[in-house]
C-alpha positions in Angstrom: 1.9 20.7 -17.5 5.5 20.2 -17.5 7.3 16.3 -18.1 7.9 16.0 -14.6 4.2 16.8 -13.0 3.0 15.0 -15.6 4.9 11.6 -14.5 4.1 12.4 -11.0 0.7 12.8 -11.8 0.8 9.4 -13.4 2.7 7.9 -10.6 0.1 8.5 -8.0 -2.8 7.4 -10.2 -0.9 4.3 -10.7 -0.5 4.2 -6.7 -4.6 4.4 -6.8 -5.4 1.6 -9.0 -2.4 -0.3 -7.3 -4.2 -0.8 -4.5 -8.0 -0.3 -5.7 -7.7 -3.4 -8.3 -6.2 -5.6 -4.6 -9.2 -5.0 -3.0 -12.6 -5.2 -5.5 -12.9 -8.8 -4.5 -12.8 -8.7 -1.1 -16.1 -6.2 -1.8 -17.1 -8.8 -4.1 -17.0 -11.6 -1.1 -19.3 -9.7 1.1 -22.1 -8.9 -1.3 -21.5 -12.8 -2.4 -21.9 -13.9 1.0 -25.6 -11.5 1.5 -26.8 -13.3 -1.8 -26.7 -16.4 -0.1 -23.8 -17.7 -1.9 -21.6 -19.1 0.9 -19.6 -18.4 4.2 -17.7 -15.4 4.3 -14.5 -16.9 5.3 -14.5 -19.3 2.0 -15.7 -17.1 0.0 -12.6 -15.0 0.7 -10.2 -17.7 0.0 -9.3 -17.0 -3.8 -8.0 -13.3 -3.0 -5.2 -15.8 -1.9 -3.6 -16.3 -5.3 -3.6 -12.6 -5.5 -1.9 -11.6 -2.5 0.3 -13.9 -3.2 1.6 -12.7 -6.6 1.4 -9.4 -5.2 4.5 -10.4 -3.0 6.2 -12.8 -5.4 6.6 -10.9 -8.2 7.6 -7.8 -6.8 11.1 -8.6 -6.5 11.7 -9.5 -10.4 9.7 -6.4 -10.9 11.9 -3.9 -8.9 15.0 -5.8 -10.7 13.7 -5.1 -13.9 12.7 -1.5 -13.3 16.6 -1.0 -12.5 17.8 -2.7 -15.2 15.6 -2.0 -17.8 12.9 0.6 -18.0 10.9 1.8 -14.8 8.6 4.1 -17.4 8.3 0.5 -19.3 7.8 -1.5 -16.2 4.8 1.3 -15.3 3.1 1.0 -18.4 3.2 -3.0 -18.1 1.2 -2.4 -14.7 -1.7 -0.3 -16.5 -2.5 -2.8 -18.9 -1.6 -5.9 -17.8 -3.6 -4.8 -14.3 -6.8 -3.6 -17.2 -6.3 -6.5 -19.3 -6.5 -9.4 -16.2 -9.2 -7.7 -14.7 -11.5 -7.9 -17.9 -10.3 -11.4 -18.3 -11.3 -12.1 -13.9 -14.9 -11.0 -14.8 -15.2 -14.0 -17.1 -14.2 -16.6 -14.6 -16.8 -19.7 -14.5 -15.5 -21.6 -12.0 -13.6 -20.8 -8.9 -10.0 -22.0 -9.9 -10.5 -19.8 -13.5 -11.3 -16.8 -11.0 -8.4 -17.6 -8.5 -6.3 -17.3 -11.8 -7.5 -13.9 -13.0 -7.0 -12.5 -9.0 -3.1 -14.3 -9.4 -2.7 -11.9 -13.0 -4.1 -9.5 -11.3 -1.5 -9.2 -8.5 1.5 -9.9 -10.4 1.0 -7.3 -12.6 -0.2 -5.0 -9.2 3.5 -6.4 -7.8 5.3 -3.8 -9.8 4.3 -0.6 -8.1 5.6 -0.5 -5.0 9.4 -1.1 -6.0 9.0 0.9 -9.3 6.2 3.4 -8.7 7.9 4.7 -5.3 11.6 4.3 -6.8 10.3 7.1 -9.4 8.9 8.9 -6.4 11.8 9.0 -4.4 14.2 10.1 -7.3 13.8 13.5 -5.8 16.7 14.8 -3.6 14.6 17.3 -1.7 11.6 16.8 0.0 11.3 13.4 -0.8 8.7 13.0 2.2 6.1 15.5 1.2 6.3 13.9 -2.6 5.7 10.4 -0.8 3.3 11.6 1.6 1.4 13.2 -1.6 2.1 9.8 -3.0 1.1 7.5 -0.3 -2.4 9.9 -0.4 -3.5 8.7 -4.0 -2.6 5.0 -3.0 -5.4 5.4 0.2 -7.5 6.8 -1.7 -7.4 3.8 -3.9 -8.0 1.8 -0.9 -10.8 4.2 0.1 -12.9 4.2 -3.5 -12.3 0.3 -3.8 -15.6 -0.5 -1.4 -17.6 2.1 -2.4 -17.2 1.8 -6.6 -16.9 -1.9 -6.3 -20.9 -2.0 -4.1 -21.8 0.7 -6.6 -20.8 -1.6 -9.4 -22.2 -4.9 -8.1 -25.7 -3.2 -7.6 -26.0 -1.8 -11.1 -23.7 -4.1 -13.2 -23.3 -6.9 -11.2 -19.9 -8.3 -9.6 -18.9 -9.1 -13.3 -19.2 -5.1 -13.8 -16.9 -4.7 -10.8 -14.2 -6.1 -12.8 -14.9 -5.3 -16.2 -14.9 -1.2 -15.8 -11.4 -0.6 -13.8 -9.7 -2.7 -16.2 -11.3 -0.9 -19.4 -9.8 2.4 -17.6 -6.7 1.0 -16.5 -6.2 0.2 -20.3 -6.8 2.9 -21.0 -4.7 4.9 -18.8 -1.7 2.7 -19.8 -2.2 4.0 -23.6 -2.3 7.5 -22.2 0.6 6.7 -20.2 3.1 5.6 -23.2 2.3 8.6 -25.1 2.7 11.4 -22.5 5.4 10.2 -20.6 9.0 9.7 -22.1 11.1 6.6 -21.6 14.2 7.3 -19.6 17.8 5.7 -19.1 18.4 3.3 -16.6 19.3 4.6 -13.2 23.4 5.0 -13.3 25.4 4.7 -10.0 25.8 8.2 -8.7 29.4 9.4 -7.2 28.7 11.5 -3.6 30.6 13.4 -1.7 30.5 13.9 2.2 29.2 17.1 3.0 29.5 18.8 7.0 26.0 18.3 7.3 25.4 14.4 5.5 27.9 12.3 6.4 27.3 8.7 5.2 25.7 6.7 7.5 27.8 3.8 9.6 27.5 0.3 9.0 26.4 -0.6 12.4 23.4 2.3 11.5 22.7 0.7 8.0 22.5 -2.9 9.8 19.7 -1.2 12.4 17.6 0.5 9.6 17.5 -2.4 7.5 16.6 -4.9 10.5 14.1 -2.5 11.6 12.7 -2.0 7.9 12.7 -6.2 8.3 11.0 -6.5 11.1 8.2 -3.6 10.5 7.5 -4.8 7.1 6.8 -7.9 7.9 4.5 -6.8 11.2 3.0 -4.0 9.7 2.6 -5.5 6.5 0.2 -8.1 8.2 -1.7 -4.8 10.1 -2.2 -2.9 6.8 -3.4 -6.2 4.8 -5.7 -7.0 7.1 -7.2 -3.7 8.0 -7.8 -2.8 4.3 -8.9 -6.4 3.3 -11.5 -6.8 6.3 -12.8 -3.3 6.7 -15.9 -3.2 4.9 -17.2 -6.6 6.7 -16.2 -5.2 10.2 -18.3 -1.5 9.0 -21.4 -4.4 8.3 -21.1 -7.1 10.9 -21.2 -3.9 13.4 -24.5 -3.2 12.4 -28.1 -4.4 11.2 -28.9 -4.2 7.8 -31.8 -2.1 8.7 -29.3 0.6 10.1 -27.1 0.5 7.4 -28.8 -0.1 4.1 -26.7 -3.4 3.3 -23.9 -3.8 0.8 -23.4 -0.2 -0.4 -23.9 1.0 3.5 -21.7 -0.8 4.6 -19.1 0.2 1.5 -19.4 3.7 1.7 -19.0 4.0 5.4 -15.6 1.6 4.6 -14.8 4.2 2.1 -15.4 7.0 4.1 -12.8 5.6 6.8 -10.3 4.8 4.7 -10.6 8.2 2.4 -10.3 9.8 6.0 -7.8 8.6 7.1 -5.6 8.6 3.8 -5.3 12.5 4.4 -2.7 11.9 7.4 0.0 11.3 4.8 0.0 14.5 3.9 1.2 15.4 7.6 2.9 12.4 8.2 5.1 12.6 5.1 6.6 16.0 5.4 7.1 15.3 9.1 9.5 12.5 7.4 11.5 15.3 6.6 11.9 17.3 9.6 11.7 14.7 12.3 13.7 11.7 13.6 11.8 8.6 12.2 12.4 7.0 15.7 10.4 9.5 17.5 7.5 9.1 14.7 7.2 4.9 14.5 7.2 4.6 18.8 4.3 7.0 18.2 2.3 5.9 15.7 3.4 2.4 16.7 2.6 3.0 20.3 -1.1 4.2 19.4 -2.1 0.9 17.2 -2.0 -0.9 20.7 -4.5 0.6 22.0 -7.0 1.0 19.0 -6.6 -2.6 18.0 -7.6 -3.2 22.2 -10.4 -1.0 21.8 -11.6 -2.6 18.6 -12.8 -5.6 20.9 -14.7 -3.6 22.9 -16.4 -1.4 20.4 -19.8 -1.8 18.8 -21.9 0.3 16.3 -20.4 4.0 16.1 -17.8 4.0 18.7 -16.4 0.9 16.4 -16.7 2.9 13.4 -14.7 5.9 15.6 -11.9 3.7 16.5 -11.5 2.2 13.0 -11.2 5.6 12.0 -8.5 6.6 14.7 -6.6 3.5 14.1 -6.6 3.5 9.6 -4.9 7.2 10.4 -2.4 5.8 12.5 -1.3 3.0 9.8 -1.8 5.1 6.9 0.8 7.7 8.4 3.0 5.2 9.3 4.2 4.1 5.1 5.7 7.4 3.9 7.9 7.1 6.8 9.2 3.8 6.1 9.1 4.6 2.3 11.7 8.2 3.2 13.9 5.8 5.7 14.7 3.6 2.3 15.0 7.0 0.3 17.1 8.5 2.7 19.2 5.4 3.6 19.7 3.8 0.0 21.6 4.4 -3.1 19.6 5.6 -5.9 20.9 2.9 -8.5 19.9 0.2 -6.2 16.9 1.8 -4.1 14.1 -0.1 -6.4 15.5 -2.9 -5.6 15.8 -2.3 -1.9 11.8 -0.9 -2.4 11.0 -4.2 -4.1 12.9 -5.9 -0.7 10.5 -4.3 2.0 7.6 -4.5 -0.3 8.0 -8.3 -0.8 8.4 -9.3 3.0 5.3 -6.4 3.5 3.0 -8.0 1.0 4.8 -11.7 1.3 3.2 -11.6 4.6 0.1 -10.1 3.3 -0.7 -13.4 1.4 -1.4 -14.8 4.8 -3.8 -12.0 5.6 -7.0 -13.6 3.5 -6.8 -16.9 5.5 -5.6 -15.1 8.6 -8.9 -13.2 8.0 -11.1 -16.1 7.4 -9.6 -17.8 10.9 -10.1 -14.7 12.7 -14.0 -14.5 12.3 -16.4 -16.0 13.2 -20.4 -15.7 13.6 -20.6 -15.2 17.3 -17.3 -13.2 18.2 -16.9 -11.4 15.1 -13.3 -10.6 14.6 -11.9 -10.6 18.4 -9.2 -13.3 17.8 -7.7 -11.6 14.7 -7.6 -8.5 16.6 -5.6 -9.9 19.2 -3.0 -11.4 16.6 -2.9 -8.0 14.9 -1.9 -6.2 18.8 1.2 -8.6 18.8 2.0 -7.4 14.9 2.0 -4.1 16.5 3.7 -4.3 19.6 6.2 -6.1 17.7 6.7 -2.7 15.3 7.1 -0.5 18.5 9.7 -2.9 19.4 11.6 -2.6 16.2 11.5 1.4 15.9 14.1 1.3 19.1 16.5 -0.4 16.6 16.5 3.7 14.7 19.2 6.2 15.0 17.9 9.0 17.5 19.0 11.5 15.0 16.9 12.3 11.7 19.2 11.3 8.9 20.6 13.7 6.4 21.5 12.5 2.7 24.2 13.0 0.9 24.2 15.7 -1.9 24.9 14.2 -5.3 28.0 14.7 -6.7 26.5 16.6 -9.6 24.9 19.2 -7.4 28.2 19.7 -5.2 30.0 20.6 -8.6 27.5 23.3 -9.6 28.0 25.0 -6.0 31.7 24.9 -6.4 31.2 26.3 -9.9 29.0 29.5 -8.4 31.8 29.9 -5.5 
């Protein structure tokens, strides 16, 4: 396997456990909650301290990835993500496990503006490698219920903990030996070109107000989706129809690893299509899912959560190539680690968010109505786009070697 597979290959398992290690405890709070142990809603509550170090750290980490070491910054993720999990599955008391879930995502903070940075480095076809990308992170999302049931039922919720973060270590270790360390990203000359002119500033001032706006919006949709799934999948059946914890899992899992597979569609349409056109589609048709979502029971629920995690997964490689596409390379992790901190910033609000939106009698109706206005909200920003997919600039590096062929 050649250097550069082999980092990408490492970049999107990182991308997995990135966002498999954010949601094992939100498994953990539904199979508490059927052993008797307490309301749903509180015992969500310390995924808080999580979320929330998922957003604040995440600027510091994108800073650091650009002026240090992005290959450093990864291998910080894999063990400090392996080494705070261990440590979580030793909590006694709830503060000591609201601590380990705070580790947990500060050390998760570092992907998104780092992991996706590396990602994007590419100058062609920086869409399909995202859309690949943005695959492995759902599918994170997608084993997280399933491995974490499986794991409470044979090991026990301490188990749920204790295995990811022995592999995570693991992977880190793997990761410093198999993957060089590189220079820090250098400011790039470029050079207009007939077909990439640089972009206005009155364009740049639209993208990044739209890439404002969406990430704070969508960043509450996706949050709450993933964090809530699995107890919509068992709250919209009985036990007996489902099997309990690991029914209700699996068919989570099975939605999310579903859906996941639109990225690899969505992503190379990144590349051929105006982004505009994409986000008032995929924007339009959360609308109606989330509407449907309150009318739903049983299977025709378990359809439309379906319908709408494929909309919202196809919806990030887009917003991931509008940065690439849009921002200089020596400063893009830092612009990543800007949209990922007002995305997951507002993601901290999703546990409590969650928590208010349910209750025993109306299930989740009032949080779906919240999460329509998110997403009428994100149509609304995509008319903010340039009509016109964007083109990028050729480095000036490449433009030399095709003068030199002339």
């Amino acid at each position: 396997m050649s250097p550069a597979r082999c980092r990408f290959l490492f970049l999107n398992i990182g991308h997995a456990y990135d966002h498999f290690f954010m949601l094992i405890y939100p498994t953990v709070a539904v199979a508490l909650e059927l052993s008797g142990e307490g309301f749903y809603g509180d015992l969500l509550m310390p995924a808080t301290a999580g979320f929330v170090a998922f957003a604040a750290f995440t600027l510091p980490a994108g800073w650091l990835g650009d002026a240090w070491s992005r290959r450093n910054m990864m291998a910080l993720m894999f063990l400090g993500l392996g080494a705070s999990a261990i440590a979580t599955a030793f909590s006694t008391n709830t503060l000591h496990l609201a601590a380990g879930l705070f580790c947990m995502g500060a050390f998760a903070a570092i992907y998104h503006p780092v992991g996706i940075a590396m990602v994007a480095e590419s100058q062609e076809g920086v869409g399909r490698l995202l859309g690949i990308n943005g695959v492995w992170g759902n599918l994170g999302v997608a084993a997280a219920p399933i491995t974490t049931g499986g794991l409470i039922v044979w090991l026990g919720w301490q188990g749920a903990f204790i295995v990811p973060g022995l592999l995570s270590l693991a992977t880190g270790i793997a990761f410093l030996l198999l993957v060089p360390d590189e220079a820090p990203v250098k400011r790039r000359k470029t050079v207009s070109t007939p077909n990439a002119a640089a972009p206005g500033r009155d364009v740049l001032v639209r993208v990044f107000s739209y890439l404002g706006i969406s990430s704070l919006l969508g960043g509450v949709i996706f949050a709450v989706l993933t964090i809530v799934m699995p107890k919509i999948v068992e709250a919209s059946f009985t036990v007996e129809e489902l099997g309990g914890l690991i029914g209700a899992a699996g068919l989570a899992s099975l939605i999310f690893a579903g859906a996941s597979m639109t990225q690899l569609i969505t992503g190379p349409a990144a590349d051929r299509f105006s982004p505009r056109s994409l986000m008032l589609l995929l924007g339009g048709l959360q609308v109606p899912l989330l509407l449907l979502l309150l009318v739903s029971q049983a299977w025709s629920a378990v359809a439309v959560a379906l319908a709408l995690m494929v909309v919202t997964f196809g919806i990030i490689p887009i917003q991931d190539a509008i940065v690439a596409r849009y921002a200089a390379a020596h400063w893009r992790a830092r612009v990543y680690s800007v949209k990922y901190v007002l995305s997951l910033g507002v993601s901290a609000t999703a546990v409590p968010l969650a928590a208010w939106g349910y209750s025993a009698e109306s299930g989740f109706d009032r949080l779906y109505l919240v999460l329509t206005f998110c997403a009428v909200g994100v149509v609304a920003a995509a008319l903010l786009l340039p009509r016109r997919r964007p083109e990028q600039a050729a480095p000036a590096w490449k433009s030399s070697e095709a003068r030199s062929k002339a």
